[in-house]
N, C-alpha and C positions, 0 to 999 in steps of 0.2 A: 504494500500500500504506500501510494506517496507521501512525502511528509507535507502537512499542513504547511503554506507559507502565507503571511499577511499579505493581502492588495500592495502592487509593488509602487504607490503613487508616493508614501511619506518617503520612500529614499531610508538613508540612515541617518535624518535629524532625528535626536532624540527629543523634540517638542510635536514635531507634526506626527513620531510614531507612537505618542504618548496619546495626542488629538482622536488619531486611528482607533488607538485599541483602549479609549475611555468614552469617547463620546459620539464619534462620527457613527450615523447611523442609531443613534442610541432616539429610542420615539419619545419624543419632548413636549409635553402635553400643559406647560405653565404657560401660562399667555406670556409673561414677563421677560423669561427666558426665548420666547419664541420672538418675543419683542425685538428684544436684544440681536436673536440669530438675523433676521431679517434684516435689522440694519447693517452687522457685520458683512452679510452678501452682496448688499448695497454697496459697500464701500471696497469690496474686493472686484468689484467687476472692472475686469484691464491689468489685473495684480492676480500674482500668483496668491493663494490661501495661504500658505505660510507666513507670508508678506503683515497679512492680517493676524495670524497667530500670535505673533512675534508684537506686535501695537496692541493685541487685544486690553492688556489693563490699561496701556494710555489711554485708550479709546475711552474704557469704561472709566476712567478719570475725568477726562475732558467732556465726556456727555452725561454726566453726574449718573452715573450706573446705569446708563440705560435710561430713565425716569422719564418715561414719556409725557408727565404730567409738567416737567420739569423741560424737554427741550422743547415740548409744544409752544413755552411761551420766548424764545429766543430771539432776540431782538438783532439789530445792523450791529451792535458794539457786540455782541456775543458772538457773531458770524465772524467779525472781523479780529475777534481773541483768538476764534479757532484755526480761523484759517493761517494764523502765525504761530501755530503751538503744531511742535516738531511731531509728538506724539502722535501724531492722528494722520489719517488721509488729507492732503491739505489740498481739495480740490472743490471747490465751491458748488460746484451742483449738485456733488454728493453731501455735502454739509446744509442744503436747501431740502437735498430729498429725507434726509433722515428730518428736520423740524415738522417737512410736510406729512411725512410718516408717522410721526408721533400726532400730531394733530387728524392723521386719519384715523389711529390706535384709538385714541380717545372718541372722536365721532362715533366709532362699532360702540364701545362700551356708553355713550352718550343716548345712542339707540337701546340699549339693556341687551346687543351681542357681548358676545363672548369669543374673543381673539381667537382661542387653542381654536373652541367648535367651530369658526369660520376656515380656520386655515387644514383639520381634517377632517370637513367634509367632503372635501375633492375627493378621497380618496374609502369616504364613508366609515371615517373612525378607525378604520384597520390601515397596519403599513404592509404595502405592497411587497412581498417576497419574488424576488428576482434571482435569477439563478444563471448569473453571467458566469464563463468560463476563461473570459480574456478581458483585459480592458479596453479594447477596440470595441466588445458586445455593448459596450455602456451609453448609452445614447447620452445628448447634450441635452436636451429638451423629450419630453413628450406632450401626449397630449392632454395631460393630466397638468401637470405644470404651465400648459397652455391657459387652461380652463382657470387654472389659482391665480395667473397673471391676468386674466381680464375681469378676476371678484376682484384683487386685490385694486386694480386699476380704475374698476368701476366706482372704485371705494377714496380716490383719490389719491393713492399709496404710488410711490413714483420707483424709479429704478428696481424695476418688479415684473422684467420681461420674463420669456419662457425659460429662458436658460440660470438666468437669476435665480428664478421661481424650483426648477429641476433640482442646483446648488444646493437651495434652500433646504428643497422635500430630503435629500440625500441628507444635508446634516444632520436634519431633526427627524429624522428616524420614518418619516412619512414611505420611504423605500428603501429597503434593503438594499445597496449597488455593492456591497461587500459581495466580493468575490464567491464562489463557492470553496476557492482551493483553500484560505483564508479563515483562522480559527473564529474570527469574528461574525461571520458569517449564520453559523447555527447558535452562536451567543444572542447576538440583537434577534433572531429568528426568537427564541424563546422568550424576548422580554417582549415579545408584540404581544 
């Protein structure tokens, strides 16, 4: 029998193989967290994920935890602190999309939704088991991520395309893309 090998995408960083085999994939069902993950995917698009790993507590610094309630109200001098503080993405549209993002967070919950239930009913509360063999099998988008980018977009939520949206489903656990050869693979399978 072959030996199990982890999805060969972390490389041998010992932070992105740590990302792999603690959370990637792991089904994330806190709105808060899922808050948080969204805007991180937002800010990774054009950058590699590591890229993000590696700023992840700046980020959560500089966006005061995540606190959607907190960068909804972000004013020109706040925009203009961020876009000069080393920590972070320091690209303006992505710093527009995350205030607009929290202010769409807030509108679901302003309506009496609920973040997690909007973001897995695409997939109807279950995460998708996938049983890729290569990483070439792994698609960039489907149409499930399609369908999450145009609730999310409808909803006013920006840098929230389909392949965004894919990133997203992948980290929080919405689809299994762990490899099958990959001991992670039957682990996140059994936390759905």
């Amino acid at each position: 029998m072959a030996e199990l090998q982890r999805c060969p995408w972390p490389g041998s960083d010992p932070l992105y193989q740590r990302y792999h085999d603690e959370e990637w994939g792991v089904p994330l069902r806190d709105e808060r967290a899922l808050f948080e993950l969204l805007l991180l995917e937002g800010m990774q698009a054009g950058l590699s994920w590591i890229t993000l790993l590696r700023r992840r507590e700046g980020l959560r610094l500089a966006f005061d935890g995540f606190d959607p309630a907190r960068i909804a109200t972000y004013d020109s001098d706040r925009v203009a602190a961020l876009l000069a503080d080393s920590r972070i993405i320091r690209n303006r549209a992505k710093v527009a999309a995350a205030i607009a993002n929290a202010r769409a967070f807030l509108a679901v919950k302003a309506r009496g939704g609920d973040f997690s239930e909007l973001i897995w009913a695409v997939v109807n509360g279950q995460p998708r088991q996938n049983h890729w063999r290569a990483m070439a099998e792994v698609p960039a988008a489907t149409e499930d991520s399609q369908r999450l980018s145009q609730c999310l977009l409808q909803r006013g939520f920006k840098f929230v395309g389909p392949t965004i949206c894919y990133a997203f489903m992948q980290s929080a656990g919405l689809v299994n893309d762990h490899l099958l050869s990959c001991p992670r693979h039957g682990e996140v399978m059994r936390l759905a």
